[in-house]
N, C-alpha and C positions, 0 to 999 in steps of 0.2 A: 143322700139324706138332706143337705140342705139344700138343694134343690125342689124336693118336698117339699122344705116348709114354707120357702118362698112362695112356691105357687099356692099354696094353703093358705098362706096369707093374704094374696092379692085375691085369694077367691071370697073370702071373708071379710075382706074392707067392700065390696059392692054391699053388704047387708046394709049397711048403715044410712040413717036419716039424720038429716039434722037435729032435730028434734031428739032422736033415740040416742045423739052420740055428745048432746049437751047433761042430759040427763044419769048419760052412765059412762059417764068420761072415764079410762082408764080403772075400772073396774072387773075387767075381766077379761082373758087373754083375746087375741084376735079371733081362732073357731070361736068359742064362745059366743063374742059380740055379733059375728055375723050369725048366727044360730039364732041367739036371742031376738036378731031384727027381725027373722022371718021373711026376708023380700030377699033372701040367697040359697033361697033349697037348692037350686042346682049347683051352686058354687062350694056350698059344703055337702053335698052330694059326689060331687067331680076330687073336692079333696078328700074326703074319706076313700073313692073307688081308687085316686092314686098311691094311695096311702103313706095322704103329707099329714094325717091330721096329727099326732107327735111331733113333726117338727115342728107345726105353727104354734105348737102352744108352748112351745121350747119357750128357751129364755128371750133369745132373739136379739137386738132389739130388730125389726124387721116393715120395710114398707110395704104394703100390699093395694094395689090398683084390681078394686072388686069389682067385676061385673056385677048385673042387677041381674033376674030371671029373664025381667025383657028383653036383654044382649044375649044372653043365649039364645033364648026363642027366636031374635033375629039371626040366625046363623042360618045357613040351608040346611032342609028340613033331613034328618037322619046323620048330621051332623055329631050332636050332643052322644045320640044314640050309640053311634061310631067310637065316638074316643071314650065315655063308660066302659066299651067293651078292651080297649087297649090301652090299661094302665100306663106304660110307658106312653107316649106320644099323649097321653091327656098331663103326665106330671113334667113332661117341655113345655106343655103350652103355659099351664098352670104355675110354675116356675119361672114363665116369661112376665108375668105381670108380679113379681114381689123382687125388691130390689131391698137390699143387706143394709143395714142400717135405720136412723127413724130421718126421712125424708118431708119436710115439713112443705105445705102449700109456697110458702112464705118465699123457703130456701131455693125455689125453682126460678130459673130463670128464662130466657127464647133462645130455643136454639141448643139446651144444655142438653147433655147426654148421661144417662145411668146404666152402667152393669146390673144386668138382671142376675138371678140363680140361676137360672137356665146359661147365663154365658153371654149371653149378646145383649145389646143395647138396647134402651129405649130412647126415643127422644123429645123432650119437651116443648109447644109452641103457648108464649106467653104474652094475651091480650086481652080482650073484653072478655075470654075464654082461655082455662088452662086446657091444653091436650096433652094427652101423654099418645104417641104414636097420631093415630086416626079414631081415639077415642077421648069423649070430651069430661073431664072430671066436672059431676053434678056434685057430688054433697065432699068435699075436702077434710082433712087434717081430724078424722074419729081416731080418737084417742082407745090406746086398748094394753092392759099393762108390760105388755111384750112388742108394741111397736105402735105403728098407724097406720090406718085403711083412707084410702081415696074412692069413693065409687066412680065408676065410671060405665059409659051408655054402650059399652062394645067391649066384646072381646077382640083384644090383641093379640096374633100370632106372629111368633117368630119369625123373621124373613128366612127363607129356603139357605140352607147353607152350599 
């Protein structure tokens, strides 16, 4: 279960714009905020087919590292298609990018490392660019009453265990 929300979460922080997360700053839980952005159909899409969208909108408080539609769309083609269809293995991946707690831009360091829900690590590189894994956070620190969303240009998977 909270594994789910994790990933529900991080699929939910990619919604966010700058612009849309000045304006509705912690107003509504993380589903929600990425819904409302409109630029995460497929990540609240992926979380309802795992069925996190209950956990994210739990109490939380919860990071989430959101893909954009673009970072899906960049994955190989039939991809997406693939893990829709195997709830399990889309709520590992989807559970890889929300880390327990509120994880602020700020609080990040080079080199730092976070437990994901999923279990395994992410790790942070910090310079003219923040990255989480091989993905580069574009819009940071959307506020949302249950935690915060980082979008980011990629989806990150888990490393093979």
């Amino acid at each position: 279960m909270l594994r789910r929300t994790f990933m529900t979460t991080a699929a939910l922080m990619t919604l966010g714009t700058a612009a849309f997360a000045e304006s509705h700053a912690a107003t509504m839980d993380i589903v929600d905020t990425a819904v409302d952005a409109g630029t995460f159909t497929t990540l609240v899409a992926a979380v309802e087919a795992a069925g996190l969208v209950e956990t994210l909108k739990g109490e939380g408080p919860f990071t989430v590292f959101a893909p954009t539609d673009e970072a899906f769309a960049a994955l190989p083609e039939g991809t997406v298609e693939g893990l829709l269809a195997d709830p399990e293995a889309l709520a590992e991946i989807l559970t890889y990018h929300v880390v327990p707690g509120t994880v602020m831009a700020a609080d990040l360091t080079d080199g730092m490392t976070a437990a994901t829900v999923e279990g395994q690590d992410v790790t942070f590189a910090v310079g003219d660019t923040v990255m989480v894994n091989d993905a580069t956070v574009t819009t940071p620190d959307i506020m949302a009453t249950n935690g915060v969303i980082h979008v980011i240009d990629a989806v990150i998977m888990p490393p093979a265990e």
